[in-house]
FIPAVO-66660 format. One record per residue: residue in one letter; x negated, y negated, z of N, C-alpha, C in turn. Coordinates in steps of 0.1 Angstrom, whole numbers, padded with zeros to 4 digits, always signed. Each point is the difference from the previous one (the first is absolute). Example, Ala and Ser with C-alpha at 12.3 -4.5 7.8 and 13.67 -1.06 7.14 Angstrom:
! residues 2
A-0132+0057+0078+0009-0012+0000-0009-0012+0000
S+0004-0011-0007-0009-0011+0000+0008-0011+0008
//
This chain:
! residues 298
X-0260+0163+0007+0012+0008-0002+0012-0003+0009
X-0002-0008+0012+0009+0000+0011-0001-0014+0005
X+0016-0001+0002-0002-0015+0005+0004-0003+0016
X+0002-0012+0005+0003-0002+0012+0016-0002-0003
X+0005+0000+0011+0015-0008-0002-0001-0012+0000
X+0009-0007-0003-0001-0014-0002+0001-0007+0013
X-0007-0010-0001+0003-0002+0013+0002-0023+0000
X+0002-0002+0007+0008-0019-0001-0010-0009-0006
X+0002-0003-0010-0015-0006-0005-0009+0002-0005
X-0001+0012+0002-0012+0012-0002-0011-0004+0012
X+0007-0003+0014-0007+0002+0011-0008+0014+0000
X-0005+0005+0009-0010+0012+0004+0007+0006+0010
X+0004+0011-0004+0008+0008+0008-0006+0005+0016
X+0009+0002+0010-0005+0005+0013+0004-0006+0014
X-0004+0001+0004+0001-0005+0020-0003-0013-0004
X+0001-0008+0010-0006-0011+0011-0013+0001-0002
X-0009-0011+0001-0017+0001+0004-0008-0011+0003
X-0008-0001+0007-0004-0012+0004-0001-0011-0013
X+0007-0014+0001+0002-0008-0008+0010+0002-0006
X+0008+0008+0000+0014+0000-0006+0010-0005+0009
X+0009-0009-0003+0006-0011+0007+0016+0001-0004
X+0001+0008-0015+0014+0004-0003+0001+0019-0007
X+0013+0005+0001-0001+0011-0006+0014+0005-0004
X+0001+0002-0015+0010+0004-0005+0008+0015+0005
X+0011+0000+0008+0009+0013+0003+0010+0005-0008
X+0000+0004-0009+0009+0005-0006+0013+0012+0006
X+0016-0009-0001+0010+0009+0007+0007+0007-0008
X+0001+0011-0004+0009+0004-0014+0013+0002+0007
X+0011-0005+0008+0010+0006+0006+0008-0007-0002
X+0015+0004+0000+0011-0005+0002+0010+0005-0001
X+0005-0002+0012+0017+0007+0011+0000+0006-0010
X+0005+0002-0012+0011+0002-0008+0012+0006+0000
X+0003-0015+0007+0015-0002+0004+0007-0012-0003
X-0005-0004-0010+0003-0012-0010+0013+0004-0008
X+0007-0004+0000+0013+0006-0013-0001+0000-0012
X-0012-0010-0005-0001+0000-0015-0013+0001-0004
X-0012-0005+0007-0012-0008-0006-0009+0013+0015
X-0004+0012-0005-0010+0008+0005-0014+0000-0008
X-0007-0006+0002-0015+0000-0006-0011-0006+0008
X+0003-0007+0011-0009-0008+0009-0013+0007-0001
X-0001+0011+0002-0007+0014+0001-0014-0004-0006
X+0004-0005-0017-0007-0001-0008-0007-0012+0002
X+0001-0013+0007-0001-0016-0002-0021+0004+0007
X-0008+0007+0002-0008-0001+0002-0011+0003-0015
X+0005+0009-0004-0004+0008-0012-0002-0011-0007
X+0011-0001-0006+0003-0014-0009-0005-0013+0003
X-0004-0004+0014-0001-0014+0001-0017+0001-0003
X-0007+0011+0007-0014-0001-0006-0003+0003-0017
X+0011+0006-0004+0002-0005-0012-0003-0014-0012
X+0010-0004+0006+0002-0010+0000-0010-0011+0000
X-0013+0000+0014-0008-0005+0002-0013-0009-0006
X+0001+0016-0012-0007-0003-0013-0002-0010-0008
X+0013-0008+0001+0006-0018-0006-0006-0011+0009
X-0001+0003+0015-0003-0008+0007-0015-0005+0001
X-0006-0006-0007-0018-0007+0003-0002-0004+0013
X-0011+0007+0005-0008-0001+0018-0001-0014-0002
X-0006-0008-0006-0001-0017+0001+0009-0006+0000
X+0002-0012+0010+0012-0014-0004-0013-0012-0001
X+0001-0006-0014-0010-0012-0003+0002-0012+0011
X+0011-0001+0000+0004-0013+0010+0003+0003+0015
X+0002+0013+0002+0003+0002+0017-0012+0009+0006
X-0005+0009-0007-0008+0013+0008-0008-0001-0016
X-0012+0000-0004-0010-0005-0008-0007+0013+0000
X+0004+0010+0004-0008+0011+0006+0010+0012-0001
X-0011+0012-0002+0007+0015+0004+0009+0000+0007
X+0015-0001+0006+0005-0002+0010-0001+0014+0006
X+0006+0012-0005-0008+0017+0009-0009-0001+0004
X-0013-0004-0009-0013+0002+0001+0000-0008+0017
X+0001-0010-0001-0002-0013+0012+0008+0008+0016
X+0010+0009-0004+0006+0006+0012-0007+0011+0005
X-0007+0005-0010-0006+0015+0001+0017+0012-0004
X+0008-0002-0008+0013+0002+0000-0004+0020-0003
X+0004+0003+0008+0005+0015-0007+0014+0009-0004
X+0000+0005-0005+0015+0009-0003-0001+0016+0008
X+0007-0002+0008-0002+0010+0013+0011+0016-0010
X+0005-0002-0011+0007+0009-0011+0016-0001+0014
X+0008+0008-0006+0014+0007+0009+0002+0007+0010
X+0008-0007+0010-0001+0010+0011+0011+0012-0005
X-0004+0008+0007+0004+0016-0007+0013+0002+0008
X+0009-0001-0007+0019+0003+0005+0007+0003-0008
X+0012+0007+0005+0008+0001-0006+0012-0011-0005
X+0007-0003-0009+0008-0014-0003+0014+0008+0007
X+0007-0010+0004+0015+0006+0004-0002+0007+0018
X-0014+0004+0004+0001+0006+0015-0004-0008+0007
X+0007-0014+0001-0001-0010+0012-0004+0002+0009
X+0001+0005+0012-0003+0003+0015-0014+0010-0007
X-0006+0005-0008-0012+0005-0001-0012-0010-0007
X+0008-0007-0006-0009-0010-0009-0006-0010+0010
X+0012-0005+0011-0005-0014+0003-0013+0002+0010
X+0002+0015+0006-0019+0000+0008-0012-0001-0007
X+0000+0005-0013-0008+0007-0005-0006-0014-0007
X+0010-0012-0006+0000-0016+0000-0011-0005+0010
X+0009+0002+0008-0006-0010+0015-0013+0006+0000
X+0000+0015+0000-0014-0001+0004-0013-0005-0009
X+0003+0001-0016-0010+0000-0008+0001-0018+0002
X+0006-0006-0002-0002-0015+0005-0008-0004+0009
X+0002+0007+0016-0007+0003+0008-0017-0001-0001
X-0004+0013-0011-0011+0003-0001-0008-0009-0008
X+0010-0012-0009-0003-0010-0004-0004-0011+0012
X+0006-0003+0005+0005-0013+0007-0015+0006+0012
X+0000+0014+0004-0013-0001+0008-0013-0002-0005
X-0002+0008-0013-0009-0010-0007-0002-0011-0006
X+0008-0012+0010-0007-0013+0003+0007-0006-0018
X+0010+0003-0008+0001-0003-0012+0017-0003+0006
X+0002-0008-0011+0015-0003-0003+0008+0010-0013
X+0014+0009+0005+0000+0006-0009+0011-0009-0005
X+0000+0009-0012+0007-0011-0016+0012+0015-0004
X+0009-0001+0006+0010+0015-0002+0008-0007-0015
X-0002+0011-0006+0012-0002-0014+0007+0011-0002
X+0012-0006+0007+0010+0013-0004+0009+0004-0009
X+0010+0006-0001+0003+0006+0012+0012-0012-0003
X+0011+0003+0009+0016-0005+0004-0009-0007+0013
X+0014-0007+0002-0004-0008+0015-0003+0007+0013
X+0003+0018+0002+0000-0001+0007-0017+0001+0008
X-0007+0002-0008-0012-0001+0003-0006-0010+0007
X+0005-0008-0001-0002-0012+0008+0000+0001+0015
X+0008+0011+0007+0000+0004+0014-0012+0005+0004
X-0006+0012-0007-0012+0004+0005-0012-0008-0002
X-0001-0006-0008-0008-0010-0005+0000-0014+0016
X+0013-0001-0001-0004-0011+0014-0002+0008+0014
X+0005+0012+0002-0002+0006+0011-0017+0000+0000
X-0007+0007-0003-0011-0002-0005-0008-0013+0003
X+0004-0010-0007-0006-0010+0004+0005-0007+0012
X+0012+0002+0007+0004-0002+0015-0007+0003+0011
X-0005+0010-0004-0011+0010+0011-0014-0004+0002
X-0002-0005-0013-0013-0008+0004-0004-0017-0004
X+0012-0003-0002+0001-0016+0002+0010-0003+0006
X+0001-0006+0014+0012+0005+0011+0004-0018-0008
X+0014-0004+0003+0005-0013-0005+0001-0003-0011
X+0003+0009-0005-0001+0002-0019+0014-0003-0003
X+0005-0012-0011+0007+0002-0008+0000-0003-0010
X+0011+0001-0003+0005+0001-0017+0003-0012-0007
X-0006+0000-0015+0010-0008-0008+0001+0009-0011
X+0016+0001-0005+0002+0012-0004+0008-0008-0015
X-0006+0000-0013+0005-0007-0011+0010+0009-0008
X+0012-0005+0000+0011+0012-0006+0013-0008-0002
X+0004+0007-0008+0013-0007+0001+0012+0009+0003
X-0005+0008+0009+0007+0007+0010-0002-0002+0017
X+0005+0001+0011-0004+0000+0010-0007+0012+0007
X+0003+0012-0001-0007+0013+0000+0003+0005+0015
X+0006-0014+0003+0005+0006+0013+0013+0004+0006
X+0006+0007-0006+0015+0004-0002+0004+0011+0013
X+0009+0002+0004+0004+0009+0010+0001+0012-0005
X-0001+0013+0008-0004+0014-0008+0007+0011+0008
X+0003+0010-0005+0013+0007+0004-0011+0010+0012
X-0001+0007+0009-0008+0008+0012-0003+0017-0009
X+0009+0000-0005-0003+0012-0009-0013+0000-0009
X+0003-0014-0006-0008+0000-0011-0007-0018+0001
X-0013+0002+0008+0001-0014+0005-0012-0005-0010
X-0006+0009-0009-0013-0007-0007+0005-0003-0018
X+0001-0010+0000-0001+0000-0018-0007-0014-0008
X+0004-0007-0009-0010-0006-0007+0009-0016+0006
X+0005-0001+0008+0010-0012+0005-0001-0003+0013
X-0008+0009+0006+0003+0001+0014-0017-0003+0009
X-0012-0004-0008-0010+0003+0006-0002-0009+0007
X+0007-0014+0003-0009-0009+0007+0013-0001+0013
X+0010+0010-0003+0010+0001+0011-0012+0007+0015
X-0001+0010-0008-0007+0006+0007-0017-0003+0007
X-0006-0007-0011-0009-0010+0009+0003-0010+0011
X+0013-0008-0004+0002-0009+0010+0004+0010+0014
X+0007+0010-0001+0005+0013+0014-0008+0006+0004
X-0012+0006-0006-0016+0001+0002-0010-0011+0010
X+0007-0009+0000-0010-0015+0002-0012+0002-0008
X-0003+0002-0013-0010+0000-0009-0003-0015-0001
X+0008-0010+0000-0004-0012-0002+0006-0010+0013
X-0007-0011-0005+0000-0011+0014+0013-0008-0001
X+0008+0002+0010+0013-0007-0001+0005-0012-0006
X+0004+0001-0010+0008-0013-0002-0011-0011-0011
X-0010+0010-0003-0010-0005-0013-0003+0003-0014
X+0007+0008-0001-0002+0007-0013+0014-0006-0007
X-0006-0002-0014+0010-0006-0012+0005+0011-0012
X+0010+0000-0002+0002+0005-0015+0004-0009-0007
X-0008-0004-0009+0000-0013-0011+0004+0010-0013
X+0008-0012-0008+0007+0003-0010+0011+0009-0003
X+0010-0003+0011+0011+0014+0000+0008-0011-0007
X+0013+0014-0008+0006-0008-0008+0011+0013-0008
X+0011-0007-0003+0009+0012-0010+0010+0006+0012
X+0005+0010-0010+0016+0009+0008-0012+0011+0008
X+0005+0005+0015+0002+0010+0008+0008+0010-0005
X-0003+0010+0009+0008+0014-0001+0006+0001+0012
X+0000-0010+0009+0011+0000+0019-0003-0014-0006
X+0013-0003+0011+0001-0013+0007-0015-0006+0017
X+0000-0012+0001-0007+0000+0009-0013+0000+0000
X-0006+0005-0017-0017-0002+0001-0007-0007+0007
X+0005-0016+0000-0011-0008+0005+0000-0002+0016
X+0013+0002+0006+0002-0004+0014-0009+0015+0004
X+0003+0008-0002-0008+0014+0002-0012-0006+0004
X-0009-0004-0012-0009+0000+0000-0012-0005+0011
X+0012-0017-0002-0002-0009+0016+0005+0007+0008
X+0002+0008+0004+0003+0008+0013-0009+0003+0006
X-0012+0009-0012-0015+0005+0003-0003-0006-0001
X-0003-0014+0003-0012-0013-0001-0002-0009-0013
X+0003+0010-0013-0004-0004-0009+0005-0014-0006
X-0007-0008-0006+0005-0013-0006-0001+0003-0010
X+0009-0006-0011+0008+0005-0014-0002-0012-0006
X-0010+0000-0012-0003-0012-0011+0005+0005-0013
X+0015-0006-0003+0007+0006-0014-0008-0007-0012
X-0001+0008-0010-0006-0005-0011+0005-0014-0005
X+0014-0005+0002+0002-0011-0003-0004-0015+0013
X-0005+0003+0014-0005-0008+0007-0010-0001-0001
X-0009+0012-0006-0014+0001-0005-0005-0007-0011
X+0009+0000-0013-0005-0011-0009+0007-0016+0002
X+0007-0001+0007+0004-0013+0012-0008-0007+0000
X-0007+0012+0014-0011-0012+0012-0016+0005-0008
X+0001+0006-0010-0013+0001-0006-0009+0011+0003
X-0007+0008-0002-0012+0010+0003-0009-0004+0012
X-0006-0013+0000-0009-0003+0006+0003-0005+0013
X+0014-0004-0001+0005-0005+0015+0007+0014+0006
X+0005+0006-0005+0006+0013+0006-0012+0008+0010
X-0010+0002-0009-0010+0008+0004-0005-0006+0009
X-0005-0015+0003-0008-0008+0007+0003-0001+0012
X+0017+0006-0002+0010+0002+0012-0003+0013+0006
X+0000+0009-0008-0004+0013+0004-0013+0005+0006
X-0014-0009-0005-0013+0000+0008+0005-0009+0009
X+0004-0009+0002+0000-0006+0015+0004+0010+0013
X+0013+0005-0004+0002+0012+0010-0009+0009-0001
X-0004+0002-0010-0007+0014+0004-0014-0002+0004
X-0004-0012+0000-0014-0005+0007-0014+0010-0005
X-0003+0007+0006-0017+0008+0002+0007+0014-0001
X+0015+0001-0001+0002+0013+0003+0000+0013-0013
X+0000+0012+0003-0008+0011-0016+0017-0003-0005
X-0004-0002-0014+0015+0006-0008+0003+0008-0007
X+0006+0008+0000+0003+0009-0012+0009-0008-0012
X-0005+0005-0015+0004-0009-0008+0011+0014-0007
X+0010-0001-0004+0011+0010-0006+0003-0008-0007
X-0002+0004-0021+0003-0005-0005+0010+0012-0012
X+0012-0007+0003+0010+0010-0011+0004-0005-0012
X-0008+0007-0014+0005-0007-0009+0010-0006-0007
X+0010+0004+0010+0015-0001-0006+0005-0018+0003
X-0013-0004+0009-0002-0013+0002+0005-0009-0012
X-0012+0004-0011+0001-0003-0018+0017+0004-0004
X+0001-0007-0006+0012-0001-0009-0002+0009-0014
X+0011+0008-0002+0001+0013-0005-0007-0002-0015
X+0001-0014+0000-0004-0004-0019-0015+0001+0000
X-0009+0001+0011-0017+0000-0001+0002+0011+0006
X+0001+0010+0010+0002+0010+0008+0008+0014+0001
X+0005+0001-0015+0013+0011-0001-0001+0012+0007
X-0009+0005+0001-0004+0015+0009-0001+0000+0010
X+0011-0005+0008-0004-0001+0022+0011+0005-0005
X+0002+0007+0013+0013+0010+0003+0014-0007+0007
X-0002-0012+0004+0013-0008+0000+0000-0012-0003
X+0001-0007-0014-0002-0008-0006+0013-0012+0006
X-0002-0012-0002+0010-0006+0005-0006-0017-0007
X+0011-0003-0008-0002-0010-0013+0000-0016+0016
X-0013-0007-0010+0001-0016+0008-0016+0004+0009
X-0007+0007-0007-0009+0000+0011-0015-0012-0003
X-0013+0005-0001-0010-0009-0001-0002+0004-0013
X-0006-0012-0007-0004+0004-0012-0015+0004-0002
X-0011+0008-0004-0012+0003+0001-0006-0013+0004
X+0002-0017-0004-0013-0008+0002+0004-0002+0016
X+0014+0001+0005+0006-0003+0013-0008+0011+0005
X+0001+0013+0002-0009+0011+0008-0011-0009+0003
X-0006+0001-0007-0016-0003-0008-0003-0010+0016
X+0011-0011-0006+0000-0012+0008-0001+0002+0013
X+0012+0006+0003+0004+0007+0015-0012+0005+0004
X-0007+0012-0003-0012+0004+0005-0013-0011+0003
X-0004-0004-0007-0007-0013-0001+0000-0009+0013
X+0016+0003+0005+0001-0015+0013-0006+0009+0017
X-0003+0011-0008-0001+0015+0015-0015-0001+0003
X-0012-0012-0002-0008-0003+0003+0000+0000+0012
X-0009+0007+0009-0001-0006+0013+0008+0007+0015
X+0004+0012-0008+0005+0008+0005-0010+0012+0007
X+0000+0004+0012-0006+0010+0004+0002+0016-0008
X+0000+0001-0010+0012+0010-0005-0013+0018+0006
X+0006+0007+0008-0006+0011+0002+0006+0013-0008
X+0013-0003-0007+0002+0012-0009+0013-0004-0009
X+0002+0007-0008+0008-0003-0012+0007+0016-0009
X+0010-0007-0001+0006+0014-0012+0007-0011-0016
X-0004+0005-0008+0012-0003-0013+0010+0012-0005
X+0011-0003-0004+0011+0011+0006+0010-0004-0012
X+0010+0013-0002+0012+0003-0007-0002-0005-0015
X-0011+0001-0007-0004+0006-0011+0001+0017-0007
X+0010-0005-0007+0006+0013-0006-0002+0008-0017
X-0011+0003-0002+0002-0001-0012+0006+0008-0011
X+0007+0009+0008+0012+0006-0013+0010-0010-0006
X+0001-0013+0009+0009-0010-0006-0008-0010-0005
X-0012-0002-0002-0010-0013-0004+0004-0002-0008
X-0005-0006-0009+0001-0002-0014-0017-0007-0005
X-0005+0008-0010-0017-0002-0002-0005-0007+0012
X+0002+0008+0008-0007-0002+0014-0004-0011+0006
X+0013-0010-0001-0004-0011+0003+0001-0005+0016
X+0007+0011+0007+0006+0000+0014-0019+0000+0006
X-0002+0012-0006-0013+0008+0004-0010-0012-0001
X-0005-0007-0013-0004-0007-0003-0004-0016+0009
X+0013+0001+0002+0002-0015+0010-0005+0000+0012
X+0002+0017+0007-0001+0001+0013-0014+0005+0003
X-0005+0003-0012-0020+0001+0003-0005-0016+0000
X+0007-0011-0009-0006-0012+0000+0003-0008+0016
X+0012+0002+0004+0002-0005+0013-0008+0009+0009
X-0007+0012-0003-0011+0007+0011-0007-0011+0001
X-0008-0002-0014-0012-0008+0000+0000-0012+0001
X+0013-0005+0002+0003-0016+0009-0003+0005+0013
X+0002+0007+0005+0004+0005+0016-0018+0002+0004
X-0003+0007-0011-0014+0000+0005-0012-0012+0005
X+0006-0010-0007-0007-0013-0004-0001-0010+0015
X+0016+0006+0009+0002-0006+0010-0007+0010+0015
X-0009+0010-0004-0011+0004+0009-0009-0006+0001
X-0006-0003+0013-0014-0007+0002-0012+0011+0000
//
């Protein structure tokens, strides 16, 4: 007579447990303080939705259950309100937290970008030398007024002023398109960050960019932040700041693929929107790049 909620794959809903190695967090939140594109809220609902299209097997890369082989669970939503920033981001941090202590890697799908703060705070705390490679075609690290210092632009500002991450190692690959200030990129190098624009990125190639990026980052934990507004609006219409010239789905695909070999201790997929999708194809894309992401767990 009664069902379960849906949950990523049709994983098994619940905690952490011995042998579980990854675990789905679901973020329903966002600022909503977007001027046009309010729905982030929704991008968890929908993406395990979504899920449904995506088959546990890859014949030629993972031959096997890929959840099954993690012990994967769907931990369901952490319980917040959307729009109360300063109440949302503890309540983040902590259920990540209760992930990350039970010995699992969490798998956050949000949710707007700004989720991504509590998500790395979290993992800062218990993997000291942690940084980022943060895949967007925004920088996210933008300067923020004192009144109002938290929104969906601002999270890795605030990581870098935090010391959340290791100086001068963390990448945002694939930035690209018009700003809303002058200054994004020098900003950004300011905080440490190195800035890989989408057109240096299909340049010097996937595999050399990144080869670049494991060299620095050696043995150290990464957090992986992947924003789908990465994808180019024609495979990805439903992210909340769409910006034409981006990756085309086999490029993602590709892109993920070269992230072999990475210590990765936690992860979010972000600014999937779906009151603007179109036949859920934002949603769609961003459960298949889960299960790439999954593939790159040992």
């Amino acid at each position: 007579m009664f069902e379960a909620p849906e949950s990523f794959a049709g994983v098994p809903h619940g905690m952490p447990g011995p042998g579980c190695r990854a675990a789905i967090l679901g973020i329903p939140f966002d600022c909503g303080t977007h001027p046009f594109r309010v729905g982030a809220r929704q991008g968890p609902t929908e993406v395990r939705r979504q899920s449904r299209l995506v088959p546990r097997h890859h014949p030629s890369l993972a031959d096997c259950d890929i959840p099954a082989r993690l012990g994967l669970v769907d931990c369901g939503n952490v319980a917040l309100v959307p729009g109360r920033i300063e109440d949302a981001l503890p309540l983040i941090e902590a259920a990540a937290g209760a992930v990350l202590d039970a010995g699992a890697v969490p798998i956050g799908i949000g949710g707007d970008g700004s989720v991504s703060l509590p998500l790395m705070r979290a993992a800062a705390k218990r993997h000291p030398g942690l940084v980022a490679l943060h895949v967007d075609s925004h920088t996210d690290a933008y300067p923020y007024a004192p009144e109002a210092p938290y929104n969906a632009a601002t999270q890795f500002t605030h990581a870098a002023e935090e010391g959340l991450l290791a100086p001068g190692l963390s990448w945002h690959l694939g930035v690209r398109g018009f700003a809303s200030v002058a200054g994004v990129l020098p900003q950004a190098g300011s905080l440490g960050f190195r800035v890989v624009t989408t057109e240096d990125l299909l340049r010097r190639g996937f595999a050399q960019a990144v080869a670049e990026f494991r060299d620095a980052a050696a043995d150290r934990p990464v957090y992986l932040c992947w924003d789908m507004d990465v994808f180019d609006p024609s495979v990805a219409p439903g992210v909340c700041t769409p910006t034409w010239g981006g990756l085309t789905a086999r490029e993602g695909i590709a892109l993920m693929r070269t992230l072999t070999g990475l210590n990765i201790v936690a992860m979010d997929f972000n600014t999937v929107s779906p009151p603007q999708d179109v036949q859920g194809m934002a949603a769609h894309l961003c459960a298949h790049m889960i299960m790439e992401a999954l593939m790159l767990l040992p």
